[in-house]
N, C-alpha and C positions, 0 to 999 in steps of 0.2 A: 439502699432504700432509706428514705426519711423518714420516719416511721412517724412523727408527727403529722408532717404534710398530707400522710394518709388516713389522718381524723381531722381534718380539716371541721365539718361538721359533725365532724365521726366523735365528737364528744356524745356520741350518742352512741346506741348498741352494734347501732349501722355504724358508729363510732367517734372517741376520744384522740389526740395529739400530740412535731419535729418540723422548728423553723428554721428562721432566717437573718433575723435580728437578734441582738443577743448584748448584755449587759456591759458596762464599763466597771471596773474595780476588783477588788477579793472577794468573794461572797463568805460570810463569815459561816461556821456550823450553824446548822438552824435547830429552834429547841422549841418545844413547844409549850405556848402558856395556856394554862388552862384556870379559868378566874375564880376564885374561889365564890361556892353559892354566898348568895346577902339577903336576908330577912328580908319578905315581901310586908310592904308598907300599905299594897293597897286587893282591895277585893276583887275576885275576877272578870264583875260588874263593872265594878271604876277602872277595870284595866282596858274592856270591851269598848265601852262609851269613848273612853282616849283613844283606843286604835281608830277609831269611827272621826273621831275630832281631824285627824291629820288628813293635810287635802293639800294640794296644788299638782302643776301638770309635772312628770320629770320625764328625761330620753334613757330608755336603758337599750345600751350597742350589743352585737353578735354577730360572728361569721356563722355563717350556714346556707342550706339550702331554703327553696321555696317552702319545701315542707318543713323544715327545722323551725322557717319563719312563723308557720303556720301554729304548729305544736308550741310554739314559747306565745303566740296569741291567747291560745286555749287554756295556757298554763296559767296565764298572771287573770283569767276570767275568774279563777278558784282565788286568787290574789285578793280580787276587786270583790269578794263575796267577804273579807275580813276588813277592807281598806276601801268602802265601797267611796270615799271623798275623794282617792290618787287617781290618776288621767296618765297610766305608761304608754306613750310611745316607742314604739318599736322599729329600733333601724339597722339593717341587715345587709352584710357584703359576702363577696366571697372572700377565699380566708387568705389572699395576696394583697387585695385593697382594704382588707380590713387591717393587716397592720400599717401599710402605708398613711392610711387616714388618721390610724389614731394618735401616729406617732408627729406626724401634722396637728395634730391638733395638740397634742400634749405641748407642742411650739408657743402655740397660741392662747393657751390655757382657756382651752372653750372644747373641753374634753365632755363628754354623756356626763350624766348622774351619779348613774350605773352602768358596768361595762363587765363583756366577758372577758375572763384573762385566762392564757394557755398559763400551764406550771414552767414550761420552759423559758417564760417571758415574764416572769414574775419581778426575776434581779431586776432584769432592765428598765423596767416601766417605774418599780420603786426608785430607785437612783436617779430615772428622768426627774420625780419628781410628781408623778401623775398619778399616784395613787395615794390617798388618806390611810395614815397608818390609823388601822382598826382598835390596838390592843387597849386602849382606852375607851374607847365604844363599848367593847365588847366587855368588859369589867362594870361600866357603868348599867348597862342593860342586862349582865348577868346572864348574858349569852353563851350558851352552854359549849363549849367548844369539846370537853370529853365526850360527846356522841360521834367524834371522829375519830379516827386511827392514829396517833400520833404522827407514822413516818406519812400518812395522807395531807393532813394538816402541816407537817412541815414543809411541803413543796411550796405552800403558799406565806411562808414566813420569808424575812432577811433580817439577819442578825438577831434571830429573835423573836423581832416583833411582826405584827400578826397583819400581812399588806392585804389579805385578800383570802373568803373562805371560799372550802372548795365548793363545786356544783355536784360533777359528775367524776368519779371513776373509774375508769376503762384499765385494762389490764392485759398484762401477756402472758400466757399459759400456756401448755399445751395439750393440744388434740388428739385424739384418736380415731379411726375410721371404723368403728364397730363390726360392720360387715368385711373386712377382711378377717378379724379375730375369727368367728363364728363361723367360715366358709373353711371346711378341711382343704379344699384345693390350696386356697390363700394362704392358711394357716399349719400346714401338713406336722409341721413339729408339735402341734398344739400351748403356742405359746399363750399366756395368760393377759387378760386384760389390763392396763397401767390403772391405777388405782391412786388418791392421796398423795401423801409425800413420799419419791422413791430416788432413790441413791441413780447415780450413771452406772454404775455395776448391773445394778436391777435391768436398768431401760435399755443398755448393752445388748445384754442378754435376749432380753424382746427383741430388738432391734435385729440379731442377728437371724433368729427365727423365722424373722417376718419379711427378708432378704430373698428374694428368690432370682434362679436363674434362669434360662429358658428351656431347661429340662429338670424343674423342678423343687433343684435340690437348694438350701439354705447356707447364707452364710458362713456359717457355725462347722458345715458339712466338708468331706474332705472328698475334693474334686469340684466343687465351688467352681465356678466359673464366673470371675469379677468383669470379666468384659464381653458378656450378655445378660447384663441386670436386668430383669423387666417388672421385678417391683420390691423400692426401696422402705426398708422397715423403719425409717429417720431422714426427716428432712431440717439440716441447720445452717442456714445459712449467717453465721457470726460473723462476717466483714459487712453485708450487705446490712446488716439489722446490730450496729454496735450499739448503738443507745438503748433498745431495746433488749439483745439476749446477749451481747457481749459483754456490757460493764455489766449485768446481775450475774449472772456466770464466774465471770473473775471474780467479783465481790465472795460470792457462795465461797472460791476456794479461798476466802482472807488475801485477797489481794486487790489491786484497786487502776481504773485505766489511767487518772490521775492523782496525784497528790495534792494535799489540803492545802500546800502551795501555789496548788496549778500548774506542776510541772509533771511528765509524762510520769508514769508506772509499769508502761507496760514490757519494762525489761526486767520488773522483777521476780523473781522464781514462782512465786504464784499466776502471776499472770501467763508468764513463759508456759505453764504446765497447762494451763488453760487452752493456750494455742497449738501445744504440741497435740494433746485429748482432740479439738476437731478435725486436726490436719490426721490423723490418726484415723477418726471416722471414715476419713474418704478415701484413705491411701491402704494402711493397714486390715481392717475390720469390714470394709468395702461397702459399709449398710448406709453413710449417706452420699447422697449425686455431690457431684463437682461444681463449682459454679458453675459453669456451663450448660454442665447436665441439669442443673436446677432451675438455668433460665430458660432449657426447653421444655419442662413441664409446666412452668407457669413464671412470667414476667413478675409476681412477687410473690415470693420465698412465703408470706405468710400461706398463700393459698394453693399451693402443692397437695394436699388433699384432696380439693373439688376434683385431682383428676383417676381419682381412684386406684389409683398406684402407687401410693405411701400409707403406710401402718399409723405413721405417729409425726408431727410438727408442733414445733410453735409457731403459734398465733395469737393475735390480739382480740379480745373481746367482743370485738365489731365483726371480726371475722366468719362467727356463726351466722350471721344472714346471707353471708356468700354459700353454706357447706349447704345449710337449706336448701336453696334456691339449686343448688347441683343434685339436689336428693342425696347427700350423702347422711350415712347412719352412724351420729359421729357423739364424744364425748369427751368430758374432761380434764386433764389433772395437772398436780400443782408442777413448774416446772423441775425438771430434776436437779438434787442438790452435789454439789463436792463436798463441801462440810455443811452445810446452814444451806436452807431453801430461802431463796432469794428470787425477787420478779421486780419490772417495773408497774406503777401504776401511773397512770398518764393523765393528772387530776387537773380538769378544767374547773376553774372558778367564776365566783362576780366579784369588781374591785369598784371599790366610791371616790369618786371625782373629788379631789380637794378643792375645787372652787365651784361645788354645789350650792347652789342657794336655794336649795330646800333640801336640807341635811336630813331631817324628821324624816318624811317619804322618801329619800332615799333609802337611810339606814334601815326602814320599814321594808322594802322591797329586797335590799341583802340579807336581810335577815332571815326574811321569809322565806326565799330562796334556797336560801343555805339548812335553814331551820326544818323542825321534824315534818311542818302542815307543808311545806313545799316542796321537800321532798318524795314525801310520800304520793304527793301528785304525779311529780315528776315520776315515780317507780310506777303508777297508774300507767300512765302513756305508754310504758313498754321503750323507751327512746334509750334512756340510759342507766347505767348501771347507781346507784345513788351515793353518794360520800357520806352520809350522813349515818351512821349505823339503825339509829331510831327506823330508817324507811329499808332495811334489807327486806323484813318479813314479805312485806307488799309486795316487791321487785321477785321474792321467791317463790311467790303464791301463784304468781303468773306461769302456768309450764309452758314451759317449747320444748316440753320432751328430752333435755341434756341438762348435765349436773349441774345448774347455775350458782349451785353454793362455792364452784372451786373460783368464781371472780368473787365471792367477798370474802371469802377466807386468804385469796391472796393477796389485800387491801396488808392484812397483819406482815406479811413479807417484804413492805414496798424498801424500797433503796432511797432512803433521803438525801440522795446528792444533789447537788444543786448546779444547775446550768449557769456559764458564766464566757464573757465575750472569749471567744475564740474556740469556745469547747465544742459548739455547732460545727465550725469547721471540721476539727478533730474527728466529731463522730460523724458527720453523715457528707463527708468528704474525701479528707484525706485515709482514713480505716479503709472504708470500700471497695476506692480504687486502689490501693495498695495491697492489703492485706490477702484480698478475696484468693488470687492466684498462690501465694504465699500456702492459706489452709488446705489448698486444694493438692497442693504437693510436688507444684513448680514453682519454683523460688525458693529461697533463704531465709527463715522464720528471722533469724539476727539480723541479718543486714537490713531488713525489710524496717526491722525496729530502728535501728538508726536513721533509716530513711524519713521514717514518720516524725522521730525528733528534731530533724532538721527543718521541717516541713511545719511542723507543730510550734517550731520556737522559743519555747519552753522547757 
């Protein structure tokens, strides 16, 4: 699974983003600047009157859908009530033609104003060359960048410096199915609801409970019967979903799928211990399905829940509009840790055209965007999760009935690794199709690793 690909417009709640293009060079660690305040020079009157002064037309780009198009119309109308002079145009693809286009254009240097950027396309777009590094902007405007998460804000840096802020945060956690817990049939052990931050020992343990076979009895139970499952207390699919729950997972137990070199990691004893733990789930402890078993309850591994036959998954963010829409009674917590709770956050941003000729209304409109009054619009709409901390309250205030605190508290967990040319391949390629049988408990965890280093070239 690309797990990007499946936020195409899913930078939204419906959801955020795993591509296809992918950068040239080292990507250096990314560190966050945050610009130190500077004395206000002018009154909030003369500050109102200049937002009003700035006027000319500019194109700001997005993949999305019709309605995404729609909802970013409606969004920059709250824009045009501070900027009532700027005239944005709005140009929208789907999310294959949208990098094709812009990386044509980046050719041509007749790139938008303003433009979305996925976090996984950040290296490459900076290195094309097609984005304005901000970190001077943003110093000079006194643009608050600590209203973000630090490891948030770094997906949109390189080496550093600051190419593009974020929009939207989407995130991977996981779920629960409420109405299993709650049903003694379901729940016969009376295992406890997953809560906050909990250990793999902890979720084990649920896991096993909530394992049942076709006479009843649980995992955990002796007489078990592992080849008539008919409902799994854990659903993980790590080969299908490595960018998303494999490298956070390894990470958690201090281990890493690559090196700060960019050469493989994953034969080291952390990582190793990582894939022994899921092939273990499926082989040993019998609580999750097999690959197989898990492409027959659902085509993707995030949405095994909607079928009311798992306890507990990860999934991404966006994926509560699916549990909804199945009626499911579902809820959320942070994912579980080996040492350190670790998650991906999947932050789409907006990035400024270096050959704007209207910089003023551009930077106006990234700002904005990015900034607390755009955001909090943006948390209005209900669309997406907001990057911004200033606009969580708003995005909280909205209920749909499940914890939506556990997607901003795991913004503080994200993984600041940085995508970089060949790492796409690695993860939502070569892992996949290699690994996937491997965890399942046909094949060779070693050899499989050599395979991948050969494969990976690095």
């Amino acid at each position: 699974m690309k797990t990007i690909k499946l936020l195409t417009g899913l930078t939204s709640v419906a959801v955020l983003g795993s591509l296809v293009l992918t950068a040239c060079g080292k990507t250096e660690t990314a560190t966050t600047t945050t610009p130190a305040p500077t004395t206000a020079t002018t009154t909030p009157k003369e500050t109102a009157k200049a937002e009003e002064e700035i006027s000319g037309k500019i194109v700001y780009s997005q993949w999305g859908t019709n309605v995404e198009t729609e909802q970013t119309k409606t969004l920059l109308k709250e824009f045009n009530k501070k900027y009532p002079k700027i005239d944005v145009e709005v140009v929208s693809k789907d999310w294959g033609t949208y990098w094709t286009s812009l990386t044509a254009q980046a050719a041509s240097k007749d790139l938008p104003d303003v433009y979305k950027i996925s976090f996984a396309y950040v290296d490459k777009y900076a290195k094309l060359g097609a984005m304005k590094d901000l970190t001077d902007i943003i110093k000079t405007n006194n643009f608050n960048t600590g209203d973000f998460e630090p490891g948030v804000l770094a997906t949109h840096q390189v080496g550093g410096k600051q190419y593009s802020l974020p929009r939207d945060a989407n995130t991977i956690v996981t779920y629960y199915n409420k109405a299993l817990f709650t049903d003694p049939k379901k729940n016969p052990a009376g295992a406890p609801m997953p809560k906050g931050e909990m250990t793999w020992d902890q979720v084990l343990d649920i896991a096993k409970k909530l394992t049942l076979d076709n006479k009843g009895k649980n995992a955990s139970e002796a007489g078990f019967d592992d080849k008539n499952i008919v409902q799994w207390g854990l659903t993980v699919d790590a080969a299908g979903s490595a960018d998303s729950v494999l490298e956070p997972q390894i990470i958690s137990n201090g281990g890493k799928i690559v090196n700060d070199d960019q050469t493989l990691a994953l034969e080291s004893p952390e990582a190793k211990q990582v894939l022994e733990f899921y092939r273990d789930l499926v082989t040993k402890y019998h609580v999750t399905p097999s690959s197989s078993q898990s492409q027959s309850l659902s085509k993707d591994p995030f949405l095994t829940l909607t079928t009311g036959k798992v306890a507990m998954s990860f999934a991404g963010s966006w994926s509560a509009a699916e549990f909804k829409k199945a009626n499911i009674q579902f809820d959320t917590f942070l994912p579980p840790k080996f040492k350190d709770t670790k998650t991906v956050v999947q932050v789409a941003g907006n990035a400024l055209s270096p050959y704007t000729k209207n910089e003023k209304a551009a930077w106006a409109l990234l700002s904005w965007l990015a900034g607390p009054e755009g955001q909090i619009a943006l948390a209005k709409q209900g669309q997406s999760i907001p990057a911004n901390k200033q606009a969580a309250q708003t995005y909280l205030g909205i209920d749909d009935g499940y914890n939506k605190q556990t997607f901003i508290e795991s913004q503080k967990y994200a993984i600041p690794v940085p995508f970089f040319d060949g790492k796409d391949k690695l993860l939502w390629d070569i892992i996949p199709q290699k690994l996937a049988q491997p965890l399942s408990g046909k094949g060779d965890i070693d050899a499989t690793l050599k395979e991948i280093k050969t494969l990976y070239g690095k």
